[in-house]
N, C-alpha and C positions, 0 to 999 in steps of 0.2 A: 650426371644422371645417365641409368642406363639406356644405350637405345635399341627402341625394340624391331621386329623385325620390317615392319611396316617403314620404319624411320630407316634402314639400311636398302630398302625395295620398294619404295613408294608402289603398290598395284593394289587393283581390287579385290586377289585371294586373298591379301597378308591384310586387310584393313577390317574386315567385319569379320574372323576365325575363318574364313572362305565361303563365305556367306555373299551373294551378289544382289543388293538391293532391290526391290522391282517395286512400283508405286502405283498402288491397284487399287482402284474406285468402280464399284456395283451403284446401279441404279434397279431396284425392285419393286416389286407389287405387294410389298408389307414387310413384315420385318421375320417372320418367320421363315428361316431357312427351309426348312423341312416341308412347306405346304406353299410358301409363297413363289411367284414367276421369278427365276431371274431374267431381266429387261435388258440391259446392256454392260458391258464390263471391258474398262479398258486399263492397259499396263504402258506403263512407262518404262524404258530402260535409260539406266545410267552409265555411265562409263569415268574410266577416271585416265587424267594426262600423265605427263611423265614426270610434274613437280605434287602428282600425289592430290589434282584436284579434282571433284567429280562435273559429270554436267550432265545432262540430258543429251542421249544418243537415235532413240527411236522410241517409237509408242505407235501402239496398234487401239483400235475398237471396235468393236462390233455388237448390232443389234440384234436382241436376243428371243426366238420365238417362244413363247410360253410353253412348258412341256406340257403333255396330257394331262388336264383333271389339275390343273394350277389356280391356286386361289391367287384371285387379281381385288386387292383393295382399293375399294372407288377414292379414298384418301388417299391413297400413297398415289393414286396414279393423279390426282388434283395438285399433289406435290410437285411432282416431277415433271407434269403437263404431258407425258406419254402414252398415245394412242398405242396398245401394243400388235394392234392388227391394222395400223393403216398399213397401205402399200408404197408407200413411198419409202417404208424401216430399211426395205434390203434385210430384212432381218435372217436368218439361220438358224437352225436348230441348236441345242444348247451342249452337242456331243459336237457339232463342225465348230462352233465359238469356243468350246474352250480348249477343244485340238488345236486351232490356230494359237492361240493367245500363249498355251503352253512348249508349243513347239518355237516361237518366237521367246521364248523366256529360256529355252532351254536351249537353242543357239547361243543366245548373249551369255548363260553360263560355260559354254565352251569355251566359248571365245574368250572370256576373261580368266580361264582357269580355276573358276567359283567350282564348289563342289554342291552349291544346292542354291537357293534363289529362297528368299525371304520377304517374305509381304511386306511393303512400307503404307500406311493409310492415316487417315485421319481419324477413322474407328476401326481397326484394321481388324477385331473381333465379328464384328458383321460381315468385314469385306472377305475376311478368311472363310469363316463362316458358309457363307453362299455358295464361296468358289468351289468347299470341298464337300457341301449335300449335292451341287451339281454332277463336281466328278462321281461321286460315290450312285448317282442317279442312274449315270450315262457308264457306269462300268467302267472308265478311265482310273487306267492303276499308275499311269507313272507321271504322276503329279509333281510337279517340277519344285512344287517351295513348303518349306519346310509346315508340319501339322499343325502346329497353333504355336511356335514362338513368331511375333514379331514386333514390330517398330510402329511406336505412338508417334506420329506428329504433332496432336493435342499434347500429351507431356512434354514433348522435345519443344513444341512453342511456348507452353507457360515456362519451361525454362528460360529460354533464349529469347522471348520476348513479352513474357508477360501473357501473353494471349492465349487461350487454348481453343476461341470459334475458328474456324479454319479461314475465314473471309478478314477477322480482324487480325488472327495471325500473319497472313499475308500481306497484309495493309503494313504493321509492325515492322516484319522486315521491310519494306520500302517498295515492293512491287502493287502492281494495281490489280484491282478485281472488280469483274463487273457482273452486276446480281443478274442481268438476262441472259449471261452465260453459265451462271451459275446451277448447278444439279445437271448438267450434263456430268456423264460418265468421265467424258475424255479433257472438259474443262477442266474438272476439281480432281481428276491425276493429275495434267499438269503443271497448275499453281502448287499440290501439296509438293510433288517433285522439286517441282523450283527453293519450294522453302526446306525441303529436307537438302538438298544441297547447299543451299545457304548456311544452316544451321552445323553442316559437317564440316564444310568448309571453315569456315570461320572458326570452329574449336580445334581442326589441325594446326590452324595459321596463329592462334594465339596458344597453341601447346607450345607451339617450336619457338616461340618466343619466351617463353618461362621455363623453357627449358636451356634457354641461352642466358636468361637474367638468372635462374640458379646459377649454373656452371660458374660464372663471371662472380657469382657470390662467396660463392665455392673456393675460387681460385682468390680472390680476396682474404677472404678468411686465412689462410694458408700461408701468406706470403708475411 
């Protein structure tokens, strides 16, 4: 079997077309991009070793001030349990939140030699969503990941584990989750992270194995 370039250079440009992961979870004030707060938003960076496997390298978060004239739904914020004006947030304006967050994404794209950063989420249409009515709010033009392709970890877990709730997913792969951490920003990046590395990992490590029982079949055949 041929191998590709990825199998001759194990790195993170040659694995996803030069696409560098990033695992982004919003927390907001309804589901409306266009008219609802975004609350907090945090990213994960991944990074990958020198036998080609990924892990969690850094993650940032930060609390998000409601922009002007932002509809806050008394639901969603029952959901979430977030006060979006106590003073204890630390919160920032939503042009200093997502200057930090993408200037931090778009280091780890240098650094790996990624040519662009691509959402990884668990609804990652909502999470895209938010991030790019905020830029487009806040006048930020150099949005670090790409317009609306990205990565399901709801499909990727009903694949690889049956599961597509993000909590039972996690559970599936064998890590733990606990529901009073749970609907934090920075919590459910993390676990999705952990489980989207699970999930790639494990399908490099069982390629290169059936790619070893071909060849072997291969060269059976032959002889």
């Amino acid at each position: 079997m041929a191998l590709t370039e990825f199998d001759k250079n194990p790195r993170m440009a040659n694995r996803f077309r030069g696409y560098l992961p990033v695992i982004v979870d919003v927390e907001t004030a309804g589901f409306n991009a266009a008219t609802d707060a975004l609350l907090e938003v945090s990213a994960v960076i991944v990074a990958m070793d020198e036998s080609g496997l990924i892990d969690i390298t850094d993650s940032k978060t930060i609390h998000v001030i409601p922009f002007e004239g932002a509809n806050l739904e008394a639901s969603a914020l029952a959901f979430n349990g977030i006060d979006p004006y106590h003073p204890l947030r630390l919160a920032v304006s939503e042009h200093d939140a997502l200057s930090k967050i993408f200037s931090m994404v778009r280091k780890a794209v240098r650094a790996q030699e990624c040519q662009r950063a691509i959402l990884v989420g668990h609804n990652p249409a909502f999470d895209i969503g938010f991030i790019n009515a905020a830029a487009a709010r806040q006048g930020i033009k150099r949005n670090p990941f790409h317009p609306f392709c990205t990565f399901d970890t709801a499909t990727l877990g009903g694949l690889a584990f049956g599961q597509t709730v993000l909590a039972r997913a996690v559970q599936a792969a064998g890590m733990s989750w606990d529901n009073d951490q749970a609907h934090s920003a920075l919590y459910d990046a993390e676990r999705t992270a952990r489980m989207f590395c699970r999930i790639v990992n494990d399908w490099d490590r069982r390629r290169k194995i059936d790619d070893v029982e071909q060849d072997n079949a291969n060269a059976s055949l032959q002889t």
